[in-house]
Structure formats: structure tokens, C-alpha cells
C-alpha positions as CSV (number, residue, x, y, z in Angstrom):
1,X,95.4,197.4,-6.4
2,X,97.6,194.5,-8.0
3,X,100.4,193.7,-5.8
4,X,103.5,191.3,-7.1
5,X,104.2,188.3,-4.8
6,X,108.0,188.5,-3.7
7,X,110.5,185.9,-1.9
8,X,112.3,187.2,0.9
9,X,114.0,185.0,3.0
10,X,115.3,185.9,6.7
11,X,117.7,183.9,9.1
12,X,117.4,183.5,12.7
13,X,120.1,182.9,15.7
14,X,119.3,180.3,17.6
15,X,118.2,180.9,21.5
16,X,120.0,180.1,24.2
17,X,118.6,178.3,27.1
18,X,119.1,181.4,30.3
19,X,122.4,180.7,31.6
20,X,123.0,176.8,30.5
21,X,124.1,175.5,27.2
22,X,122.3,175.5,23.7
23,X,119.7,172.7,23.5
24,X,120.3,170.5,20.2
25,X,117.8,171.9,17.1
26,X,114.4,170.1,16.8
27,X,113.8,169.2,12.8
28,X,110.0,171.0,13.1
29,X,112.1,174.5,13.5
30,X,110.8,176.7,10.9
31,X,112.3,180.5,10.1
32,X,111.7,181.4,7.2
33,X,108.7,183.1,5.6
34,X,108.0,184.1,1.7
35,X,106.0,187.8,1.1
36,X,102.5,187.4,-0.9
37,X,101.5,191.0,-0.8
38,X,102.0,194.2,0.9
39,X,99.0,195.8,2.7
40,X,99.6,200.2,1.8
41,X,97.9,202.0,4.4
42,X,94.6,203.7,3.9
43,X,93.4,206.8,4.9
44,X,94.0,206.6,8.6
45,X,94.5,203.0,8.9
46,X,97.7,201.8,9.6
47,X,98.0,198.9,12.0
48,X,97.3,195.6,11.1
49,X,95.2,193.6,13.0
50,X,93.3,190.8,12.2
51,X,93.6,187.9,10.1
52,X,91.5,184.9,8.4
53,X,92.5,182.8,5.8
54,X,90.2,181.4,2.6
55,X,90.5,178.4,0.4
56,X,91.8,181.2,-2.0
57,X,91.5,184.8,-0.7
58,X,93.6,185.9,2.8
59,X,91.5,188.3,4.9
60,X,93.4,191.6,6.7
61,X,92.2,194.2,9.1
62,X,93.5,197.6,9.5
63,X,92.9,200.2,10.9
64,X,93.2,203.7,12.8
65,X,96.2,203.1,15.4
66,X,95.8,203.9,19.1
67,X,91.6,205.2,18.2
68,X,90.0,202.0,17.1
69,X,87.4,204.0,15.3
70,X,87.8,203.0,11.6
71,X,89.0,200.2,9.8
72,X,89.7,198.6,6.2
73,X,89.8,194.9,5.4
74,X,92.0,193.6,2.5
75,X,91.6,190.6,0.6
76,X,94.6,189.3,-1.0
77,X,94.6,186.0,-3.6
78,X,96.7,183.6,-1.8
79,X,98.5,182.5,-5.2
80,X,99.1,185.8,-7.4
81,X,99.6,188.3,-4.6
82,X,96.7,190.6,-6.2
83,X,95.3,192.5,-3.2
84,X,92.7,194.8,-3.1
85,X,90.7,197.1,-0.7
86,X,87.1,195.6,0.0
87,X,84.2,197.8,0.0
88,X,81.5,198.6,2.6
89,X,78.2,197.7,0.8
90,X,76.5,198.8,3.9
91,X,78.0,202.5,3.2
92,X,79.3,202.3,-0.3
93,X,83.1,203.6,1.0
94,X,86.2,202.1,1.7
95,X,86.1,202.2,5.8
96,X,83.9,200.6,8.4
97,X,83.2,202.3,11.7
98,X,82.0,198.9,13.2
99,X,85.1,196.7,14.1
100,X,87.1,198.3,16.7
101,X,90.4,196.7,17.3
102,X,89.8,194.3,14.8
103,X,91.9,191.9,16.1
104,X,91.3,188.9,15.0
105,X,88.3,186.9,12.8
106,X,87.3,183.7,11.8
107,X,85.5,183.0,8.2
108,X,81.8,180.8,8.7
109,X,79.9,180.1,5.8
110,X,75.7,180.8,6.0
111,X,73.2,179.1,4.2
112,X,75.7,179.5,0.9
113,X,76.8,182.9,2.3
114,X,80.3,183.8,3.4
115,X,80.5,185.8,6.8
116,X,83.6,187.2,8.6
117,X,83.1,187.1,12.5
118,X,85.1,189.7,13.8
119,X,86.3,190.6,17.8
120,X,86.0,194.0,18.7
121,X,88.1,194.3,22.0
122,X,85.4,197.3,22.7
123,X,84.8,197.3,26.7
124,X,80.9,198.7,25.4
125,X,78.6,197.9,22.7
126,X,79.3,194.7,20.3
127,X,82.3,192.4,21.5
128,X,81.8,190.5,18.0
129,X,80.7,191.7,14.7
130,X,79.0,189.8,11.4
131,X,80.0,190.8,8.3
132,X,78.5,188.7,5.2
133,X,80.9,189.2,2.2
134,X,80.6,188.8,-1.5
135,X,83.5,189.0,-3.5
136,X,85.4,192.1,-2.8
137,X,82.4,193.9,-1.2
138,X,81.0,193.3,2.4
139,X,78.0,193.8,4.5
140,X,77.5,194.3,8.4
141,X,74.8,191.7,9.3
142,X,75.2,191.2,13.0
143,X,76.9,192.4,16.1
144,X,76.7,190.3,19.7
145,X,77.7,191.2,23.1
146,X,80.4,188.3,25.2
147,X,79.7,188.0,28.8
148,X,81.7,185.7,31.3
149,X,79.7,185.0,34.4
150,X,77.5,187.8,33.9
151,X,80.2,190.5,33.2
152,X,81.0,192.1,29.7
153,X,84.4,189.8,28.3
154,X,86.3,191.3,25.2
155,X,88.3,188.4,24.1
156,X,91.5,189.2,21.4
157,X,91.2,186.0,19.7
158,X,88.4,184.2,17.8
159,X,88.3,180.7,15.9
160,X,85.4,178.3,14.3
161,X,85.5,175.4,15.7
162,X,82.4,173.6,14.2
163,X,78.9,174.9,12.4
164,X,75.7,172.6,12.8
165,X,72.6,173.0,11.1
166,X,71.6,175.5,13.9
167,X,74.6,176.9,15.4
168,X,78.1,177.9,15.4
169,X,80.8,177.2,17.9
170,X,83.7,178.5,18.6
171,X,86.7,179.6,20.5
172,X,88.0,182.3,22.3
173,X,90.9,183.7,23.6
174,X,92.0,186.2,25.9
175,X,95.5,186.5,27.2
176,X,96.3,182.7,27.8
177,X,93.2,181.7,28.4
178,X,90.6,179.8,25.6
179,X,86.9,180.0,26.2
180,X,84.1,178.4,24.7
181,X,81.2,180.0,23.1
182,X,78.0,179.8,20.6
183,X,75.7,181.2,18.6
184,X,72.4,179.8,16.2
185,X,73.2,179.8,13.0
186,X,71.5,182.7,11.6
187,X,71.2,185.4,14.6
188,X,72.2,188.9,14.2
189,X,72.1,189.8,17.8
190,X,72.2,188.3,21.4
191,X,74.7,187.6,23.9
192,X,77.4,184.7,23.5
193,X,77.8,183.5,27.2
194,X,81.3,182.1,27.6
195,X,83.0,179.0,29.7
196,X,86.4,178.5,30.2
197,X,88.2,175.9,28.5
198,X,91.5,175.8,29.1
199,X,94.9,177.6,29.4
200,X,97.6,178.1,27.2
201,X,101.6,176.9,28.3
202,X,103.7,180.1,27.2
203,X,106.5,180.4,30.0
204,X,109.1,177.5,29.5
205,X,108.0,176.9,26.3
206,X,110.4,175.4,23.8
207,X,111.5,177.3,20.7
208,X,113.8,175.1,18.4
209,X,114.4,172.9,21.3
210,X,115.2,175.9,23.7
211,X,113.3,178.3,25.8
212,X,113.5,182.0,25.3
213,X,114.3,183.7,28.5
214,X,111.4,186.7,28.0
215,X,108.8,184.9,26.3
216,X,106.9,185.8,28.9
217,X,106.8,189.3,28.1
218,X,105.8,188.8,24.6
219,X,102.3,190.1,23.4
220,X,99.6,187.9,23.1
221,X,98.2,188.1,19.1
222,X,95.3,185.9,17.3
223,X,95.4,182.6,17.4
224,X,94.2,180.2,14.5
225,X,92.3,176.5,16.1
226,X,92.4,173.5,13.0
227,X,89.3,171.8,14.6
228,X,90.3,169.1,11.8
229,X,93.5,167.8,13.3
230,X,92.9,169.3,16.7
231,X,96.3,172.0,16.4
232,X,96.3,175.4,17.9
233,X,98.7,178.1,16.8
234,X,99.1,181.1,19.0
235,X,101.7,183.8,18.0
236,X,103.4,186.3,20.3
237,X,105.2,189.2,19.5
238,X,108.1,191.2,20.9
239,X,109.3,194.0,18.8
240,X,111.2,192.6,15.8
241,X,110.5,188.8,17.1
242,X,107.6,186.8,16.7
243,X,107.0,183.2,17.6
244,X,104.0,181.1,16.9
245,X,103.6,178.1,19.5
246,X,101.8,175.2,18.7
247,X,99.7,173.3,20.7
248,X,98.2,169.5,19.5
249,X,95.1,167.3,21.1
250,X,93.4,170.4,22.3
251,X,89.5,170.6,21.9
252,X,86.7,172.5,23.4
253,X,86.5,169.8,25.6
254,X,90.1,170.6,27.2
255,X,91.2,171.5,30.3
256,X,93.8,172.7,32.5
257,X,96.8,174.0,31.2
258,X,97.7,172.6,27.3
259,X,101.7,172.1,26.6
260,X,103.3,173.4,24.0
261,X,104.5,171.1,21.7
262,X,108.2,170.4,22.1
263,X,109.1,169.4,18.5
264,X,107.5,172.2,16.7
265,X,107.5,175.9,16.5
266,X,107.9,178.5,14.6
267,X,110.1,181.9,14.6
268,X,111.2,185.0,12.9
269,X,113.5,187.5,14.3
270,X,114.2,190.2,11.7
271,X,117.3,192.2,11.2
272,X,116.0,194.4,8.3
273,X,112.6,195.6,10.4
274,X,112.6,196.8,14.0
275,X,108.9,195.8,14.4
276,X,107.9,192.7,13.0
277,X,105.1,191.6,14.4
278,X,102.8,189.0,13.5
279,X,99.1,189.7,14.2
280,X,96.8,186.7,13.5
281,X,97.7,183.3,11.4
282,X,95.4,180.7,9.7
283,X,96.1,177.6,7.3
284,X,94.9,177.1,3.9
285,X,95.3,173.9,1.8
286,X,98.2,173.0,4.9
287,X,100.2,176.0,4.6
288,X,100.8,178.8,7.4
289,X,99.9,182.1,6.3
290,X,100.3,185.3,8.6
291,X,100.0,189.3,8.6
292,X,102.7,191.5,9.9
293,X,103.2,194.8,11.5
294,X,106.5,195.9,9.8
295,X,108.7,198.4,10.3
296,X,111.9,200.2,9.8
297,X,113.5,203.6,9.7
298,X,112.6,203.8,5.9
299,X,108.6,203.8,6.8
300,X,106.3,200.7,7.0
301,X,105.7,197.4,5.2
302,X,102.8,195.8,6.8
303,X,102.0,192.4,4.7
304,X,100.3,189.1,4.1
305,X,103.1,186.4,4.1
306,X,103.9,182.5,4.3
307,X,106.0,180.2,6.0
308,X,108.5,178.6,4.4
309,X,108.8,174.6,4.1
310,X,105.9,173.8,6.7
311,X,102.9,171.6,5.5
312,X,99.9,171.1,7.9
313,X,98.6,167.9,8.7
């Protein structure tokens, strides 16, 4: 289904530092965000989960709220808005039984192919599924099981970091914490075994040159890792706010606790929706695109969207 891209612009008040004065605006603020499609429930799908984005296509999951038992994944064309459902070669139908919560991917290309590794958040079975895609229509070809010191893990976040001639590397994040983890490059089963990396400054970080007083209560989303210039973005959400910090110099090789920078950030508070929630965020061609929960009293409005004025790099 062919979706128009439309331009809608929201302001933001600025936070307060608790119980001191405002702290003078940082130039890297950015609050503003342009709509690229809308992403219409389907069948029983209706929460947005995770996200990947293409040179030219941006990746969503849905799927069935509170039972995490089927899912659809949307591909929508970065420049026109056009967004369609993809279809499950494996079952010929619109919906997947394999993804769980879906909550966040990263895209690897195979030997040509293009595959969507996908985190489950399922305490059983696969913690991470393959799906090899072609166009509009996508295949399962591999699930894994995540294990941390011997015990079953089921990270919320997942991001390439690098692909070698025999394996894949990449991140993963639960809560504040990044792990590292690997796979050779053409298995369709086995067990990733992870390592700690390194944790992830959230309380007294700054937001437009002040901290927010609850950030700490905010949920923890995707995250997107530019292995290229070394950047992290992890977005947090609190019912019509979402924030994205930003993280520089980080690598697998990290550890401790990584700051957030001080001099960039990102936010949208939304007057129009009382969820707006961002859900997973990735750059393409230096811009920073997201997926929303959203939400009002009029019914919901879940989309793929940009931020205004910010160039990667």
C-alpha cells in the first residue's frame, strides 16, 4: 500500500535542570522530526517494534501487543514514503510466527544476499532469528540461542558491527548494558556466547545542555551502533517523550561506563500524541531515521519518520 510522505513539525520546552536554573542550549539540540510513512495495523499487529534502516528501504516490525506470537515487517522507500507489507515466502501469508517481541534488528548482507537478524526477547527457544529477504518477500533461514556465562540471555537490542569473510560480529544490548557477540558467516543455528562490553551513562545525562530529572525511569528501546564513525544512539521512551542519547569513541573493545555526549542529543516531546514512543533508530546516507508508537484519543498513528536538520558524520 502506497503511503504519501508528509512534514510535521513539533516544538519542545526546554528541561529544567531539578531545582537549579536552566542550563544555556547546546547548538547539537535537535526536536524536530519529518513523517515518511504511516505503518496501518495488520491483522493483530499493532505495536511497533523493531527497526533497521537500508541504503533505500526502512525496515519495521509489528506485531501482536502484550502476546508476542505474530508479527509483520514493513518496508518503507526512504525517499517516496511508499510502504508496503512484506510477505512470508516461508508461508506464502502476510505474518510470521518466528520473531517474538521483535524488538529490534540489524540488516547483514550474505554471499550477495540480504538477511535481517532479528532479537526475540523469548526467555525459550531462539533469542535471535535469520531472515534472508528479497525485495518485498522474506525467508526464515536461521534461529540461534544467546547465552551469558552459561545461562539463556535475551537481549532488547541488536547492531552489526563488522562482517569478515567467515563471521559476523556484533552488539548487544540489554537494559544499559552492551555485550559482544559472533556468529560464522553462513550458520543457521548454534549458540552466540556473549561478553560484556560496557555500560551505558543514562542518569545525569544531558539533554540540550540539561538533565531531565526522570530519565531514569524512561524505557530502554533499540539502539543503532555506526561502527564507521564509532557513534552509538540509544533512545528511551516515557509516554509522549522520547530522547535518543548519543554516545562517541565507543567500540567493542570498550569498557566501563561510556558518557553521553554533552553537546548532542536528540528529543521529542509531543503535545498532539500521548504516546510517542520511539522504538529502534538507524542512519542511512547520514540521516536519523526512527519508528514510533503513536497515539492519541482519535486511535493510532504508528510511523517511520526523520529527524529534522541532523547530518551524520
Amino acid at each position: 500500500m502506497g503511503l504519501s510522505r508528509a512534514a510535521v513539525i513539533f516544538g519542545l520546552a526546554l528541561a529544567m535542570v531539578a531545582g537549579g536554573p536552566a542550563v544555556a542550549a547546546q547548538a547539537a539540540y535537535y526536536n524536530t522530526y519529518s513523517d515518511i510513512a504511516l505503518l496501518p495495523n495488520v491483522s493483530c499487529c499493532t505495536g511497533v517494534q523493531g527497526f533497521a534502516a537500508g541504503a533505500t528501504y526502512l525496515y519495521s516490525v509489528k506485531n501482536h501487543t502484550n502476546e508476542d506470537d505474530v508479527s509483520v515487517i514493513y518496508r518503507t522507500n526512504k525517499s517516496t514514503g511508499t510502504t508496503v507489507v512484506m510477505t512470508n515466502g516461508t508461508d506464502d501469508t502476510s505474518t510470521n510466527t518466528w520473531l517474538g517481541h521483535g524488538n529490534d534488528m540489524t540488516i547483514v548482507d550474505i554471499d550477495g544476499e540480504h538477511h535481517l537478524f532479528v532479537v526475540t526477547m523469548a526467555a525459550t527457544g531462539a533469542q535471535l532469528v535469520k531472515l534472508r529477504y528479497d525485495g518485498t518477500t522474506y525467508y526464515k533461514a536461521g534461529s540461534y540461542q544467546i547465552s551469558l556465562d552459561g545461562v539463556t540471555k535475551s537481549p532488547s537490542g541488536i547492531s552489526r558491527v563488522a562482517v569478515t569473510s567467515t563471521a559476523i560480529t556484533f552488539m548487544f544490548k540489554s537494559g544499559r548494558t552492551l555485550y559482544n557477540g559472533s556468529l560464522p558467516l553462513r550458520a543457521s543455528s548454534g549458540t552466540i556466547e556473549l561478553t560484556k562490553a560496557f555500560d551505558l551513562q543514562v542518569d545525569d545525562a544531558l539533554v540540550n545542555g540539561a538533565t531531565v530529572p526522570d530519565l531514569g525511569t524512561f524505557a530502554s528501546q533499540g539502539f543503532f551502533y555506526d561502527a564507521t564513525d564509532k557513534v552509538l544512539y540509544n533512545p528511551l521512551t516515557k509516554d509522549n517523550r522520547s530522547i535518543v542519547l548519543v554516545y562517541r569513541n565507543v567500540s567493542p573493545a570498550t569498557t566501563g561506563t561510556a558518557p553521553a555526549a554533552t553537546d548532542l542529543s536528540f528529543r521529542i516531546t509531543s503535545s498532539k500524541y500521548t504516546a510517542f514512543e520511539i522504538e529502534g533508530v538507524g542512519i542511512s546516507d547520514g540521516t536519523l531515521y526512527f519508528n514510533t508508537n503513536r497515539a492519541n484519543a482519535d486511535g493510532s498513528y504508528d510511523g517511520v519518520h526523520a529527524f529534522e536538520g541532523y547530518t551524520a558524520g
